[in-house]
C-alpha positions in Angstrom: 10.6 -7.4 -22.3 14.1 -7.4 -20.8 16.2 -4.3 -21.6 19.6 -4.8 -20.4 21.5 -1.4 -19.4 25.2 -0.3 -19.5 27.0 -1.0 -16.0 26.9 1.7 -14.1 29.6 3.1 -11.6 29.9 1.4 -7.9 26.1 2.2 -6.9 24.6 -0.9 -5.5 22.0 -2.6 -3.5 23.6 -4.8 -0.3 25.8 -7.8 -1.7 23.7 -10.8 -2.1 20.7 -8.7 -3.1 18.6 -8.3 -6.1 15.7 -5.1 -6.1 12.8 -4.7 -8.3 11.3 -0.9 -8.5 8.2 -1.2 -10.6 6.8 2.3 -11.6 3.7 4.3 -11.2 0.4 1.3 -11.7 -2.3 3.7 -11.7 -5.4 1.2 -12.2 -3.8 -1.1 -14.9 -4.3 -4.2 -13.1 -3.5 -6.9 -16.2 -0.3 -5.1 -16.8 1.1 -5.5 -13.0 0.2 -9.3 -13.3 2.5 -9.2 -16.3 5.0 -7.7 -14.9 4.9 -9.5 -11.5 5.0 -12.5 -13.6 8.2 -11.5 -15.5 10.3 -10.6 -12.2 9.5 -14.2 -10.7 10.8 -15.7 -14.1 14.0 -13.5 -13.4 14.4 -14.1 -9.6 14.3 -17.5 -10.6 16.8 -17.4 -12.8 18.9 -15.2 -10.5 22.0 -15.9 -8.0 21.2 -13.6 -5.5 20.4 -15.0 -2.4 17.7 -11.7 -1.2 14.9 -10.2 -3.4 13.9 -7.4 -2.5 10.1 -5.8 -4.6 9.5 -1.7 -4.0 6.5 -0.5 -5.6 7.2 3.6 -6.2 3.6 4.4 -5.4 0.9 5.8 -7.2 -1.5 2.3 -7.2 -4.5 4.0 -7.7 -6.2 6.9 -10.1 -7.0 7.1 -13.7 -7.0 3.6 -14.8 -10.3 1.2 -14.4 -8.9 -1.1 -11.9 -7.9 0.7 -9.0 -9.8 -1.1 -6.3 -8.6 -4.2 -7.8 -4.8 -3.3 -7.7 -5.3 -2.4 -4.3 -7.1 -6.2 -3.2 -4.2 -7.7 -5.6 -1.4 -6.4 -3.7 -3.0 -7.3 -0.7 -3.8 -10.7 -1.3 -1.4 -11.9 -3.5 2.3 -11.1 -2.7 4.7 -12.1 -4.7 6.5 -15.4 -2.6 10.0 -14.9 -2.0 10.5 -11.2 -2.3 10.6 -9.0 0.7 8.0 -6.1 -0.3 7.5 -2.4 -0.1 4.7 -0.1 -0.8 5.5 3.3 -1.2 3.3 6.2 -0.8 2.3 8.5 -3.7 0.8 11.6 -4.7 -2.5 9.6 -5.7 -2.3 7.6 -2.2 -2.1 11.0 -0.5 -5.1 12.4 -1.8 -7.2 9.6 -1.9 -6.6 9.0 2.1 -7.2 12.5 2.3 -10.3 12.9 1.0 -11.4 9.2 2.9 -10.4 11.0 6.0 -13.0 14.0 5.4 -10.4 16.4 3.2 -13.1 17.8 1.2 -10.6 20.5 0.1 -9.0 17.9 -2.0 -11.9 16.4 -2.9 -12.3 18.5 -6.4 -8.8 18.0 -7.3 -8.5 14.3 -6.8 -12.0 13.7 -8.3 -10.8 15.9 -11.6 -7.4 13.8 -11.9 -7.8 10.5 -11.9 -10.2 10.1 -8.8 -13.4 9.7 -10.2 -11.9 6.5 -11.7 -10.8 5.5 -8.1 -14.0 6.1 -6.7 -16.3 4.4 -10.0 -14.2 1.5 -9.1 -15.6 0.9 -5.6 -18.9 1.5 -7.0 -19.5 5.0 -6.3 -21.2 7.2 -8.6 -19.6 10.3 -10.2 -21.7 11.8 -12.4 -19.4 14.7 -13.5 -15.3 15.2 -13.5 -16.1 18.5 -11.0 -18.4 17.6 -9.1 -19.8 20.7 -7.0 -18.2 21.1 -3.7 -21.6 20.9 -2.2 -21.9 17.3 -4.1 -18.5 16.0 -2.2 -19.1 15.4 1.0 -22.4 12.8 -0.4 -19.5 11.5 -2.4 -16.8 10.6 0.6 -19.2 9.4 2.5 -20.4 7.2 -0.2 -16.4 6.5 -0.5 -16.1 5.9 3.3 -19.1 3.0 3.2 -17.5 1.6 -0.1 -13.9 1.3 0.7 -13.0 -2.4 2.8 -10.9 -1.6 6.0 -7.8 -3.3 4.8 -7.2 -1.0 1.9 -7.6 1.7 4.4 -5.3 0.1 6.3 -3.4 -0.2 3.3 -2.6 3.8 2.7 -2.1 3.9 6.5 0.9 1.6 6.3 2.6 2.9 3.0 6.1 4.9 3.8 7.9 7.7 1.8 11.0 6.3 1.3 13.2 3.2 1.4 16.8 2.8 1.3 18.5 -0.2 -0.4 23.0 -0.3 -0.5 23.7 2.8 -2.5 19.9 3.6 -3.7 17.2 5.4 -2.1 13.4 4.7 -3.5 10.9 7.6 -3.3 7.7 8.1 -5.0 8.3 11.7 -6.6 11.9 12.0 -5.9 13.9 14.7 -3.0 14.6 17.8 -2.3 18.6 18.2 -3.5 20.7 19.6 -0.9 18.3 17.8 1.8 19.4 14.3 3.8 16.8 11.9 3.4 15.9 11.4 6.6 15.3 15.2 6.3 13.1 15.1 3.3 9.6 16.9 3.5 7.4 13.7 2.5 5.9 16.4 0.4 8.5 16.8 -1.8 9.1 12.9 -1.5 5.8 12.2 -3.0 5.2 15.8 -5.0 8.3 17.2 -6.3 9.1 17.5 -9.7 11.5 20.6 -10.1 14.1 21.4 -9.0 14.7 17.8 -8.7 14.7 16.5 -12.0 17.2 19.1 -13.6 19.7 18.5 -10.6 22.6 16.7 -12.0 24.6 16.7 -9.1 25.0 13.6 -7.1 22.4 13.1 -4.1 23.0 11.2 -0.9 21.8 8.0 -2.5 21.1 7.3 -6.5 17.2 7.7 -6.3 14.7 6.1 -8.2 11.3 7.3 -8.5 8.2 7.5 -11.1 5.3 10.5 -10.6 7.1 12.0 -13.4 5.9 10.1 -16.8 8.9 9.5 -19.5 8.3 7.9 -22.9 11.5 5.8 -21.5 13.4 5.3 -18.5 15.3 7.8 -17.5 18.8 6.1 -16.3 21.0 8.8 -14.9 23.8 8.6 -12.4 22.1 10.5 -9.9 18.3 9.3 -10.4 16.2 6.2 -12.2 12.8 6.8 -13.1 10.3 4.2 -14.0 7.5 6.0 -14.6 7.2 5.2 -18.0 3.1 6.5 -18.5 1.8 2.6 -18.1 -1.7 4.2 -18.0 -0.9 6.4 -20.9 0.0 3.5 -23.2 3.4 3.0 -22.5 4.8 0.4 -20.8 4.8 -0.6 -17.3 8.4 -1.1 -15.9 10.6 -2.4 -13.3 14.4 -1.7 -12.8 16.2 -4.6 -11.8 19.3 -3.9 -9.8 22.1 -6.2 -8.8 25.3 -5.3 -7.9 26.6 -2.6 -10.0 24.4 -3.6 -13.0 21.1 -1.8 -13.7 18.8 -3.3 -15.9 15.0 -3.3 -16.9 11.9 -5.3 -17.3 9.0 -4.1 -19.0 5.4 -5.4 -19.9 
């Protein structure tokens, strides 16, 4: 579905240059295909001459196909787009816990983690598993994960600047440059964040925070829209000053 928005004020990417932000995946594999699907329709119906694709983050956790997402974006790009992964809350704790972080173990496991970890064939046979049961679990996690998606969470950044907009997976600290930013509050923050209304350094868009709709300020964008949760899985689309939406 395309959602056209109002034009916005002077905000925008590099001249020339048309961005994609999709929002927080979270295992839905069939739902990123549709979307991918629906941004190369637009790009090639587009005049821009760049096209640029952010992901916000959160790939993995929850839904069924988290593995899968993972091997999708690695081995099948979309052609013709220029592509960043961002790192999210979910990537954190999931390289964590591959790395021997058994402290997060209980947390991740309990919030969306055991899905993670069923999908690479591991087997969790409770949503808290015992602390004593986690380190049998990461090492289980450590034989079943493939290199290259370890790889994968080593490469991802915590922000990405685009023009006038800057893409984080949680959002920033107000009052804080970006190239100051804790990349804990870039991938964790929620308040005071989302009730700032005062301009930021760039506009920000983000997801980690699920809306039943975007939320299209002048200060932030998030396209979070709870894709795992039933709603929709969205992209912004922004060209010039225009900001606009796709979702699936």
């Amino acid at each position: 579905m395309w959602w056209p928005s109002r034009k916005q004020d002077t905000s925008a990417p590099p001249p020339g240059t048309r961005v994609y932000a999709i929002g927080d995946i979270h295992g839905c594999l069939e739902r990123l295909k549709l979307l991918q699907q629906a941004i190369l329709e637009d790009r090639d119906a587009a005049p821009e001459s760049r096209f640029v694709l952010v992901y916000v983050g959160d790939y993995v956790d929850r839904g069924p196909d988290s593995r899968e997402v993972i091997d999708h974006l690695l081995n099948a790009p979309l052609p013709g787009l220029e592509t960043i992964h961002l790192k999210g809350n979910h990537e954190d704790y999931m390289q964590r816990f591959f790395g021997g972080d058994l402290e997060v173990g209980g947390g991740w496991i309990a919030n969306g983690g055991g899905e993670t970890l069923i999908s690479y064939g591991v087997v969790v046979d409770t949503k808290w598993p015992e602390y004593s049961e986690l380190k049998a679990l990461q090492t289980d996690f450590a034989e079943a994960a493939p290199a290259a998606h370890i790889a994968f969470l080593d490469s991802l950044d915590y922000h990405h600047v685009e023009g006038d907009y800057a893409f984080a997976h949680a959002g920033v600290a107000p009052g804080v440059a970006l190239a100051d930013q804790d990349p804990v509050d870039l991938m964790w923050i929620r308040e005071p964040f989302l009730k700032c209304a005062d301009p930021h350094e760039y506009v920000i868009v983000h997801g980690h925070t699920p809306s039943r709709k975007v939320e299209n300020k002048a200060n932030r964008i998030n396209v979070d829209t709870g894709a795992v949760y039933g709603g929709p899985l969205t992209a912004a689309v922004l060209a010039g000053t225009d900001r606009n939406f796709l979702q699936v």
